[in-house]
C-alpha positions in Angstrom: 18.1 -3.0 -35.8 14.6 -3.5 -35.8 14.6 -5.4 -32.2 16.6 -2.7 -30.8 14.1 0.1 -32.0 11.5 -2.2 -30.3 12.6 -2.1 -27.4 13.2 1.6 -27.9 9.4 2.4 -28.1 8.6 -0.1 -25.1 10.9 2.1 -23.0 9.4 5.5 -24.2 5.6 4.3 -23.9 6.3 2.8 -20.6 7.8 5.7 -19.4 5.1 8.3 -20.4 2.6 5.6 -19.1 4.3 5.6 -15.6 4.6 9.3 -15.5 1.3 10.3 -16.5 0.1 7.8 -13.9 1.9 9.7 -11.4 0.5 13.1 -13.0 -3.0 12.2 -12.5 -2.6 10.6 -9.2 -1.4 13.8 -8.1 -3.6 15.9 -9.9 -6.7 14.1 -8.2 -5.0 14.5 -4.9 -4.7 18.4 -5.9 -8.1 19.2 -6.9 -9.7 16.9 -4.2 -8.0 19.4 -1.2 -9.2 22.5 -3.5 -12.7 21.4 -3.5 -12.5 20.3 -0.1 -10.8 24.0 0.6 -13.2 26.2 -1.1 -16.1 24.2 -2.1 -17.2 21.7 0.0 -16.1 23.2 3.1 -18.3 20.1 5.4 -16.4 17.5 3.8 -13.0 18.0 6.2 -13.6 19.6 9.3 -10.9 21.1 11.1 -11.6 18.7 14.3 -11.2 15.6 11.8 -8.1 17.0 10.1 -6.2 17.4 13.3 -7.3 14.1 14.8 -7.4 13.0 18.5 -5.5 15.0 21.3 -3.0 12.7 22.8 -4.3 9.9 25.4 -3.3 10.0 28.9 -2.9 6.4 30.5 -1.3 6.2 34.1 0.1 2.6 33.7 3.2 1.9 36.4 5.6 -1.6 36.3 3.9 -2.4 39.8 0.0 -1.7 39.4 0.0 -1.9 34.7 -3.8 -2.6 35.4 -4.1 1.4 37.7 -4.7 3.8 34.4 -6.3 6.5 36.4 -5.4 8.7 39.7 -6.9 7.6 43.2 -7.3 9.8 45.8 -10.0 7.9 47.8 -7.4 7.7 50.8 -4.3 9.4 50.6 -2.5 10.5 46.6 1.0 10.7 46.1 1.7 10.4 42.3 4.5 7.5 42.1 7.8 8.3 39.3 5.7 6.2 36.8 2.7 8.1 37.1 4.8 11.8 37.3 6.3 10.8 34.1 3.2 10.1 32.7 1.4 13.3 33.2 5.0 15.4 32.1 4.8 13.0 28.7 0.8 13.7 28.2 1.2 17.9 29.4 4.0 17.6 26.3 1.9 15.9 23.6 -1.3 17.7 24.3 1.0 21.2 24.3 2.5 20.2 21.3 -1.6 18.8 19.3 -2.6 22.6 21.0 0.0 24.5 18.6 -1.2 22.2 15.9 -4.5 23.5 16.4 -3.6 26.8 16.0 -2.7 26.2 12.0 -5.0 23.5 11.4 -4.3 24.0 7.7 -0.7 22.9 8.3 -0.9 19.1 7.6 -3.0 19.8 4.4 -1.0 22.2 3.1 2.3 19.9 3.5 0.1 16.7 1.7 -0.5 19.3 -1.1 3.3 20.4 -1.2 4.0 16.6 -1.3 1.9 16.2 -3.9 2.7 19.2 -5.9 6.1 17.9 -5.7 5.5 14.9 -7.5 3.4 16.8 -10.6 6.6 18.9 -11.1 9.0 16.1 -11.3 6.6 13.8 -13.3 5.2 16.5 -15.8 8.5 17.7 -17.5 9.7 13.6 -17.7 6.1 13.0 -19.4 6.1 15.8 -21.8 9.8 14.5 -22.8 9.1 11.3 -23.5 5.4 11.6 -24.9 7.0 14.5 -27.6 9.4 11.6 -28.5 6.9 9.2 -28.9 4.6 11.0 -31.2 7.6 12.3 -33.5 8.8 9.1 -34.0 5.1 7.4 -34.5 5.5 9.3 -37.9 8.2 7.6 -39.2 7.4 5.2 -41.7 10.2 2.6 -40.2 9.0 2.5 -36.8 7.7 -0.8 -35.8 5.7 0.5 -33.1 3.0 1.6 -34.5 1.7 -2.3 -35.5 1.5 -3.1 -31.9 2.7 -1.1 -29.4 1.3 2.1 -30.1 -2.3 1.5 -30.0 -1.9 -1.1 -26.9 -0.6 2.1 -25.1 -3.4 4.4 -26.4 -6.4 2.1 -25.6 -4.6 0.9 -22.6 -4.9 4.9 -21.2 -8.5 5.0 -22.9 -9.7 2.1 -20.8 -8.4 3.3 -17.7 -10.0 6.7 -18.1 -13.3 5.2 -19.1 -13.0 3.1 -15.7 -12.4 6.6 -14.1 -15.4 7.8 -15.9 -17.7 5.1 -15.6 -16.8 4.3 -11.4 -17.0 7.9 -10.5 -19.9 9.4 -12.8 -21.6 6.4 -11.2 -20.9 7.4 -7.3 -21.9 11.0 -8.5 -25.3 10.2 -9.9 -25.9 7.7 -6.9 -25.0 10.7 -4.9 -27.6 12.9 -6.7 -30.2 10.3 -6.6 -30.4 10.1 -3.0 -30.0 13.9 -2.7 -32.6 15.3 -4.6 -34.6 12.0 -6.0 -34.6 9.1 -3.4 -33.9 10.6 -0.2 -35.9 7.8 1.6 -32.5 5.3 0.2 -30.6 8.3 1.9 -32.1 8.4 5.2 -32.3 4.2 5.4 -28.2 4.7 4.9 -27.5 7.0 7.2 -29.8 5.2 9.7 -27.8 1.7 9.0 -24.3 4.1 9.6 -25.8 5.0 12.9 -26.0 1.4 14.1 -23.5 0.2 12.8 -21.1 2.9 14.2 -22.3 3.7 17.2 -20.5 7.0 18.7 -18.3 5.7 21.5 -18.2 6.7 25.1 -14.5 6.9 25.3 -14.4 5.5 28.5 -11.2 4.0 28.9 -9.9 7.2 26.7 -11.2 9.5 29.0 -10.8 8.3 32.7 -7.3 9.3 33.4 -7.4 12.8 32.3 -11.4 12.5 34.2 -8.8 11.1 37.1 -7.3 14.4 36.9 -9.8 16.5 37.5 -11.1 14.6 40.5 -8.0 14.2 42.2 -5.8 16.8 40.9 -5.7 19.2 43.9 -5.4 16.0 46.5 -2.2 15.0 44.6 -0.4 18.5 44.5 -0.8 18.4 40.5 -0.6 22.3 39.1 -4.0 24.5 38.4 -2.3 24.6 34.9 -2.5 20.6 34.4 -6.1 20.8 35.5 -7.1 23.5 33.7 -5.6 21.6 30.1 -7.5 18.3 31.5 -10.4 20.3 31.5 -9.5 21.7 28.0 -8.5 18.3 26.7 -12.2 17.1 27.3 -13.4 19.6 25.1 -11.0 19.0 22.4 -11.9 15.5 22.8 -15.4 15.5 22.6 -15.3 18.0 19.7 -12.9 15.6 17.7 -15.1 12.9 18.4 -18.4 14.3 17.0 -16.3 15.3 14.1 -15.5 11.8 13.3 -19.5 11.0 13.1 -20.6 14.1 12.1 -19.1 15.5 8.9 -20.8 16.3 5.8 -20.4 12.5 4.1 -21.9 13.4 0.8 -19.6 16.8 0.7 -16.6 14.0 0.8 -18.0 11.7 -1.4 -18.4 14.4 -4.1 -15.2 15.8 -3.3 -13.5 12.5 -3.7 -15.5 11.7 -6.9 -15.3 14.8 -9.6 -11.5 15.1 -9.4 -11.8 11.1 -11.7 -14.5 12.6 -14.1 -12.7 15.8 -14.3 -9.2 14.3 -15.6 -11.2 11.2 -16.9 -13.3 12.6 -19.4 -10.2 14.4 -21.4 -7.8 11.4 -20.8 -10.2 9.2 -23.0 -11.2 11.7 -25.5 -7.7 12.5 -26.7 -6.5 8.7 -26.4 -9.3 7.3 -28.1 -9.8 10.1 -30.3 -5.9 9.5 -31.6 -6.1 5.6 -31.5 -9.3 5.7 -33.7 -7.9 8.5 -36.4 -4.4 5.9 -36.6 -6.6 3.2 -36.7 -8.6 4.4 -40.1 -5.3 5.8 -41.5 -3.7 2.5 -41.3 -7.2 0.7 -42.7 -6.9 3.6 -46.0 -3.5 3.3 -46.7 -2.5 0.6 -48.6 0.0 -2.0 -48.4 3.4 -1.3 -49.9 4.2 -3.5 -52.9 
C-alpha cells in the first residue's frame, strides 16, 4: 500500500511541477509583449517585428551566377527571370498587407501563448489542491521526502529567476543612470562588431529593376514597388541596429522578478513552516 501511495504523490508533484512550468513560461511570455506593448514601446519596433521584405534574385538554369537585369545592350527578360519577378511582385504584395497590421504576428504569439496558460492553469490547480489535502494526512509518506524536494526544488528555481534577472536589471541601471561611460564603451564594441551591412547582393536585383525596368517592357507598377521595396528595406534594416536595446533588456528581465519573487516566498515560506512542524512534533511511540 505504502509503495503504491508513493508513487501516487510522485505523479501529483510531478504533474503540478510540469504545469506550473508551463504556467510561468507563458506568463513571462505574456507580460514581456505587455510591456513591450504599452511600456517600453522602443524595445520592438514595428520594422523589426515584420522582418525583411522578400529578396528578389534573378538566377536562370543557364546563367545561375546573372542575379540582376542587364540592359546594357538589348533586355528581353528569359521564362526564368519572368517567373522570378511574378514570385517576388507576390511575396512583397503579400509582406505589404502584413504591414498594414503589423500587430498581427504578436497578437497570434500571445493567443499561442494564452492558450497554453488556460490548458495548464486548471490541470495545476487540480493537482496542486490534491497535493496539499493529502500532505495533511498523517499516513502519507510523502511528506518525509517528496514533499519538501518539490517545494525547495520550485524555491531554488525562482531564486535563480530572482537572482539572474534582478542582476541584468541593476546592471542595466548601473550603466543608465551610474556608469554610463561602461554603457557608451558597449555600444561602441556593438558597433564594430556589427557593422550595419550594405545589402549589396540583397539589393541589386530589385536596384536592376529600376535601371532597366522600362528597357525590358516590365510594368510602371513593378517599378514603382522596386522603388517602395527599397524603402521598406532600408527602414527594416536600421531597425535591426537601431532599437531601444536597454527597452528590450528590461522588458525581457522584469517579467522573471515579477513571477520570481512570489514563486519563492510561498514555496519557501511553506517548506520552512513544515519543516519546524515536523522538528516540534514528536515521534510517535
Amino acid at each position: 500500500m505504502k509503495k503504491s501511495l508513493v508513487i501516487r504523490s510522485v505523479y501529483f508533484y510531478l504533474a503540478s511541477l510540469v504545469t506550473l512550468g508551463i504556467v510561468v513560461g507563458s506568463m513571462v511570455y505574456l507580460i514581456n509583449v505587455g510591456l513591450k506593448s504599452w511600456v517600453f514601446t522602443e524595445a520592438d519596433p514595428v520594422a523589426f517585428r515584420l522582418g525583411a521584405p522578400p529578396t528578389l534574385f534573378f538566377q536562370t538554369k543557364t546563367a545561375p551566377e546573372s542575379t540582376i537585369l542587364s540592359c546594357a545592350d538589348s533586355c528581353t527578360l528569359s521564362s526564368d527571370q519572368k517567373s522570378s519577378l511574378e514570385q517576388w511582385q507576390n511575396s512583397y504584395t503579400s509582406w505589404l498587407d502584413s504591414k498594414k497590421s503589423p500587430n498581427a504576428q504578436r497578437a497570434s504569439d500571445m493567443v499561442a501563448a494564452l492558450s497554453f496558460l488556460i490548458v495548464a492553469l486548471p490541470f495545476f490547480i487540480i493537482h496542486f489542491r490534491i497535493v496539499q489535502k493529502d500532505a495533511k494526512k498523517e499516513d502519507m509518506p510523502e511528506r518525509s521526502v517528496i514533499r519538501p524536494t518539490y517545494f525547495y526544488f520550485i524555491s531554488l528555481a525562482a531564486l535563480l529567476m530572482i537572482v539572474i534577472a534582478g542582476g541584468m536589471l541593476i546592471n542595466l541601471g548601473l550603466k543608465t543612470w551610474v556608469i554610463k561611460s561602461a554603457d557608451e564603451a558597449e555600444n561602441l564594441a556593438r558597433k564594430v562588431s556589427m557593422p550595419v551591412p550594405e545589402g549589396i547582393v540583397e539589393t541589386s536585383a530589385v536596384q536592376s529593376i529600376i535601371d532597366c525596368g522600362e528597357k525590358c517592357g516590365i510594368e510602371a507598377e513593378t517599378i514603382s514597388l522596386a522603388r517602395a521595396w527599397q524603402d521598406d528595406y532600408k527602414a527594416w534594416q536600421d531597425a535591426s541596429y537601431n532599437y531601444n536595446n536597454k527597452q528590450r533588456q528590461a522588458a525581457a528581465t522584469i517579467p522573471y522578478v515579477v513571477l520570481g519573487i512570489p514563486l519563492f516566498w510561498y514555496h519557501w515560506s511553506v517548506v520552512r513552516r513544515e519543516s519546524r512542524e515536523r522538528k516540534e512534533t514528536p515521534p510517535n511511540v
